[in-house]
N, C-alpha and C positions, 0 to 999 in steps of 0.2 A: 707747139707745146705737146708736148709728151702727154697721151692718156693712160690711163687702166680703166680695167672695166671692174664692176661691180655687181654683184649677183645676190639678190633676195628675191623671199617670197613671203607676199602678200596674198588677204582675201579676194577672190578674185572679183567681187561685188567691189570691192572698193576700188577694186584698178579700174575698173569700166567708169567707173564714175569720177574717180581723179580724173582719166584722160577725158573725159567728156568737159570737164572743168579747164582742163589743161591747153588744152584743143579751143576753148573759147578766148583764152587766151592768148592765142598764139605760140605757145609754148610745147613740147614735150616731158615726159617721163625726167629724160636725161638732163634736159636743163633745169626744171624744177630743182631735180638732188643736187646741181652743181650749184646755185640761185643759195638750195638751203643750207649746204656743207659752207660756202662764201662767208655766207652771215654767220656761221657755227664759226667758224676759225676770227672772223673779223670782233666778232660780241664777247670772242672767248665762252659764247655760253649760247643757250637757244635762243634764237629771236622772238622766241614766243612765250607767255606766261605757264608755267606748270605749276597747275597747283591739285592738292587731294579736294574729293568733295567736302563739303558740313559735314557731314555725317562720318566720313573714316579723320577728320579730324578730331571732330569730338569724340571719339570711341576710341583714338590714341590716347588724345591729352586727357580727357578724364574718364572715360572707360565707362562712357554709355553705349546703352545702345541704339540704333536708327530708330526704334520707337522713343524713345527717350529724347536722344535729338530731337526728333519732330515737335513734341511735346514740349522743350525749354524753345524752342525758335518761338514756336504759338504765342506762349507768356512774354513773351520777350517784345515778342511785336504788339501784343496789346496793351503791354507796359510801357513803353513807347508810346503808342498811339495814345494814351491817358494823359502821359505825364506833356504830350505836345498841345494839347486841348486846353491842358491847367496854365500852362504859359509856361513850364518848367523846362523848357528845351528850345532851343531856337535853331533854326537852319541857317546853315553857315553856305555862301555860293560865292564866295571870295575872302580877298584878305581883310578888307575892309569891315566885313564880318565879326571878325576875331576883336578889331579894336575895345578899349575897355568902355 
């Protein structure tokens, strides 16, 4: 099989410590990227979840701010915690759960 090679750059704090990871492993740099390009072409998409924080989603979708975020999560969780106390909420840990 035919290679190329590939050329970036990263922090160099993080290469010592990928390879320390990588190395526990048994693994290199070079197979890592071919392991993760694999899965990129096989998934058609990343193998891993990407998502924004709380806080730059809620400062898109309604244009708070991080204190403000913080501040509706707060209420949100003790409105929760109230309404699961009152019996108004039940936890669901299967399907059977759901039934009516």
């Amino acid at each position: 099989m035919a290679t190329v090679q590939i050329r970036t750059r990263i922090d160099r704090t993080l290469k010592k410590k990928s390879d320390a990871v990588l190395r526990g492993l048994g693994l290199d740099a070079g197979a890592y990227v071919s392991m993760a390009l694999t899965q990129l072409v096989n998934r058609r998409g990343l193998p891993f979840a990407v998502t924004e924080p709380d806080a730059g989603y809620f400062a898109a979708e309604y244009g708070l701010t991080p204190a403000q975020s913080a501040r509706v999560g707060a209420t949100l969780k003790k409105e929760t915690a109230r309404a699961r106390r009152a019996g108004q909420l039940r936890e669901v840990t299967g399907p059977v759960d759901l039934a009516p």
